[in-house]
C-alpha positions as CSV (number, residue, x, y, z in Angstrom):
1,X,-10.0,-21.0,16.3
2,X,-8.6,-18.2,14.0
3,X,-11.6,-15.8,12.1
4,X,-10.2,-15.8,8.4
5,X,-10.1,-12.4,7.1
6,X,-12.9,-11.6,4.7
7,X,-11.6,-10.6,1.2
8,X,-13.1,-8.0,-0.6
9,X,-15.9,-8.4,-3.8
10,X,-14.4,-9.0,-7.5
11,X,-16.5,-5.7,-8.4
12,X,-14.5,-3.9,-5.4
13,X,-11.3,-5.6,-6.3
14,X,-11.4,-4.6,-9.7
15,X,-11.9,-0.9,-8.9
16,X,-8.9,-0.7,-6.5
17,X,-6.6,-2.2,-9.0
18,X,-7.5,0.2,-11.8
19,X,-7.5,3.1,-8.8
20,X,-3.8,1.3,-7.5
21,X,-2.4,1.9,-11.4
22,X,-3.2,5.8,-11.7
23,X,-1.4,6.2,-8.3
24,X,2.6,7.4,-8.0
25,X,4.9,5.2,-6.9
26,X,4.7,6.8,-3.4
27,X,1.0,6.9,-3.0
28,X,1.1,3.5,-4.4
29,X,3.1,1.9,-1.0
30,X,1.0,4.0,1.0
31,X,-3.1,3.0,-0.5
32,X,-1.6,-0.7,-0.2
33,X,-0.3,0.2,3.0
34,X,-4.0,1.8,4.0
35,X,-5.7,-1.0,2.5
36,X,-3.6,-3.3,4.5
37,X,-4.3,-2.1,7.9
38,X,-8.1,-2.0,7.3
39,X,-8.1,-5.8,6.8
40,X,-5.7,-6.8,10.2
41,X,-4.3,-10.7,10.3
42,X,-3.6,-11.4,6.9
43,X,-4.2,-8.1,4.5
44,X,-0.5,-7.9,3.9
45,X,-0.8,-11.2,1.4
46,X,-4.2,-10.5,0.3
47,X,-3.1,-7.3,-1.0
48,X,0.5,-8.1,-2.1
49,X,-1.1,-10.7,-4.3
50,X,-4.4,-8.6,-5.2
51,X,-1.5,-5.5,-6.5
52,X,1.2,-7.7,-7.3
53,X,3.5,-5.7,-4.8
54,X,6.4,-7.0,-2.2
55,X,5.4,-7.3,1.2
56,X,8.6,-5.1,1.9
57,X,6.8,-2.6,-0.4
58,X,3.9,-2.6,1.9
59,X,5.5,-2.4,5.1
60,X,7.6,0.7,4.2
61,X,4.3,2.2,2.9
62,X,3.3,1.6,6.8
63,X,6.1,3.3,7.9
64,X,5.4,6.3,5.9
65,X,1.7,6.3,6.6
66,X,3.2,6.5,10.8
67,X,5.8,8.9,10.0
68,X,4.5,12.7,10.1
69,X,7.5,14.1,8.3
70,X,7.7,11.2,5.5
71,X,3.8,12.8,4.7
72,X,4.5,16.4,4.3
73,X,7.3,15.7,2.2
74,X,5.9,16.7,-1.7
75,X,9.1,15.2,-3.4
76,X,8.9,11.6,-4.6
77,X,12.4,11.1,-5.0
78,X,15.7,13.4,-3.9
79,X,17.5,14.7,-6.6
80,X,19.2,13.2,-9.1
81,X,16.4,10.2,-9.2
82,X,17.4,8.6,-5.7
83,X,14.4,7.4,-3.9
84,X,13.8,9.1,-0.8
85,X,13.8,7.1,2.1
């Protein structure tokens, strides 16, 4: 039988929403990316729908969060507003 992952408080909820909306885009991918990993089977939906994000989003926030170079890198987008990759 499968343990169903635990969601967090309303209280809890609340506060990483209003945390999630001062964030940069970049950050952004990455705390839902963080967030994510800490709740295993199932956190991608939980926190897709909890931040109203793609799941594509918050893979390539995983990605980045497993890349070294992708977080020493202080630009959010290359010049001439393409997003870095």
């Amino acid at each position: 039988m499968r343990m169903l992952m635990e969601s967090y408080s309303t209280i809890v909820e609340a506060q990483m929403v209003r945390f999630y909306s001062s964030l940069n885009e970049r950050d952004r991918r990455r705390y839902a990316a963080l967030e994510t990993t800490k709740l295993g089977h199932g956190g991608i939906q939980y926190i897709s729908t909890l931040l109203g994000l793609h799941r594509k989003t918050i893979v390539r926030g995983m990605t980045e969060l497993n890349s070294e170079e992708q977080l020493t890198t202080n630009r959010i987008r290359k010049k001439g507003g393409e997003e870095e990759v």
